[in-house]
C-alpha positions, 0 to 999 in steps of 0.5 A: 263515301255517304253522308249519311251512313245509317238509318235506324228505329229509335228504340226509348229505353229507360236503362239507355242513354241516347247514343253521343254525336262526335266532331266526327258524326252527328245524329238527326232524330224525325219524328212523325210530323217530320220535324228534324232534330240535329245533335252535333259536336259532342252533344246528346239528347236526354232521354226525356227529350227524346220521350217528348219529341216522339222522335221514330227514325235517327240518322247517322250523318259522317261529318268529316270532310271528304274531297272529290277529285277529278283528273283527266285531259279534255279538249280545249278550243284550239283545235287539236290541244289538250288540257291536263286538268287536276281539281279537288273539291273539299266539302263538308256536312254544315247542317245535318238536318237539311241533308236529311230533308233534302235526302242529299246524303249521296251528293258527292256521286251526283259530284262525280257523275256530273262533274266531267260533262261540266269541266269538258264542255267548259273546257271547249270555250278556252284556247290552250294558252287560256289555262289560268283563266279557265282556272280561274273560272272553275274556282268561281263556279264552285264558290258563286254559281247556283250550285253553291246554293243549292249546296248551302240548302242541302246543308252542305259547304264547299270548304275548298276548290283547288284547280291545276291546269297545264297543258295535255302531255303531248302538247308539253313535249311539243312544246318543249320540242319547239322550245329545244329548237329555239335554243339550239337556233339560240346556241347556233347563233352564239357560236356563230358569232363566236366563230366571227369573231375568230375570224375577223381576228385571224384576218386582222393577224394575216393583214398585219402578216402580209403588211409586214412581209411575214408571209410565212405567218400568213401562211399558216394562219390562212391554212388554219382558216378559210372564212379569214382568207376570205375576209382578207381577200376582201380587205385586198380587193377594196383597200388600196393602200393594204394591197399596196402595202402587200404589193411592196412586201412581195417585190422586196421578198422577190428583190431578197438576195439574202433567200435563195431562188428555190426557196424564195420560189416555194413561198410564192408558190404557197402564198399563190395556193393559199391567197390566190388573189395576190399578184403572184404570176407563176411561168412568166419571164418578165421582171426575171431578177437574180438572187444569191445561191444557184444561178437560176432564173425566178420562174415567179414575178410581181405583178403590179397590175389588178 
């Protein structure tokens, strides 16, 4: 787009009124000592100030405001990081006349010509993490820098300056790499502490099994979890009064008449396989005891030592 868009002869005629500007297009009559009349908003010369103003060439100038755009990634100053840079820039023809004289008509190539030697090198003095500070610097330069001025003398304002600045696309999808690994160390975490939980509650279930003498239940809770073995082990190895209390219940079940000897046998042989610390001695003949059913000897003991 060019400001101004035709240059023609003025032509007096007597039949023919001056031709009327618009909102949207302004005329500005030079006459030979280059004096510069702008007919703006509607308005219209009279055919007598025209014959009076010895006016030679009339300019057609586009009033409308036109945007430049610029959107592209430079690099920032941290080494190997991108900005992704979007800028609009609106301007507008404020006084026609002044574009005239300073023959600024084609401005907004000069915009587009020189606009990205400014914004990468710009870009080179802010880190990545910097991206609304180096906003706010491009929206300031636009609005206080010389070249506003130099704008303002050509007769034209910079109406508007919009600047979006976020991070290059490969450095977004690395950083959303790192963010998907916090949140999975995030989610890990949690369930770990949920699986801890649950572990401390089985081991409290499988103490108070084995506190009880129900070692059936302590069976199968153990084989249900590894890590509360562990923690019940632990439990039996540094409370006295539990591995006392555990102790009791293996000499009453060994001391049950009411089970026989096979069966008795095979609880010992499981909870020795599921709790391997328990004092539950497989093949030795001491403390032998009779139990109902067959009359066979138990091929298991308490032992009451660690």
């Amino acid at each position: 787009m060019h400001f101004i868009e035709d240059v023609k002869d003025v032509k007096f005629s007597f039949l023919e009124k001056p031709p009327a500007s618009s909102m949207t297009h302004a005329f500005v009559y030079v006459n030979h000592h280059n004096e510069y009349y702008a007919v703006k908003n509607g308005e219209r010369l009279s055919r007598s100030e025209l014959r009076i103003g010895k006016y030679k060439k009339v300019y057609t100038i586009n009033m409308q405001q036109y945007t430049i755009t610029y959107k592209e990634e430079v690099p920032s100053a941290t080494r190997g990081r991108r900005f992704s840079i979007n800028l609009s820039i609106d301007i507008a023809v404020e006084h026609p006349e002044r574009l005239v004289q300073q023959n600024a008509g084609e401005i907004n190539t000069i915009f587009k010509n020189n606009l990205p030697f400014w914004v990468e090198s710009e870009a080179r003095f802010y880190p990545i993490d910097e991206e609304m500070s180096f906003a706010r610097h491009i929206e300031e330069f636009f609005q206080t820098s010389k070249l506003s001025k130099v704008l303002r003398d050509a007769g034209i304002v910079i109406r508007n300056v919009r600047v979006l600045i976020r991070q290059g696309i490969r450095d977004q999808r690395h950083d959303e790499a790192i963010a998907d690994l916090d949140r999975n160390a995030e989610l890990s975490a949690y369930q770990e502490a949920l699986d801890l939980e649950e572990d401390r509650r089985i081991s409290a279930a499988i103490k108070e099994a084995l506190q009880a003498g129900d070692f059936i239940t302590a069976g199968k809770l153990g084989e249900k979890n590894e890590m509360a073995k562990r923690l019940v082990e632990s439990e039996f190895s540094q409370n006295q009064a539990f591995k006392f209390e555990v102790n009791k219940q293996l000499f009453n079940l060994i001391n049950d008449h009411s089970i026989n000897q096979f069966e008795a046998e095979q609880r010992l042989a499981r909870l020795k396989k599921l709790f391997p610390y328990l004092p539950v001695n497989e093949g030795n003949n001491n403390g032998k005891k009779q139990i109902s059913g067959p009359r066979r000897e138990r091929l298991s003991y308490l032992n009451k030592g660690d």
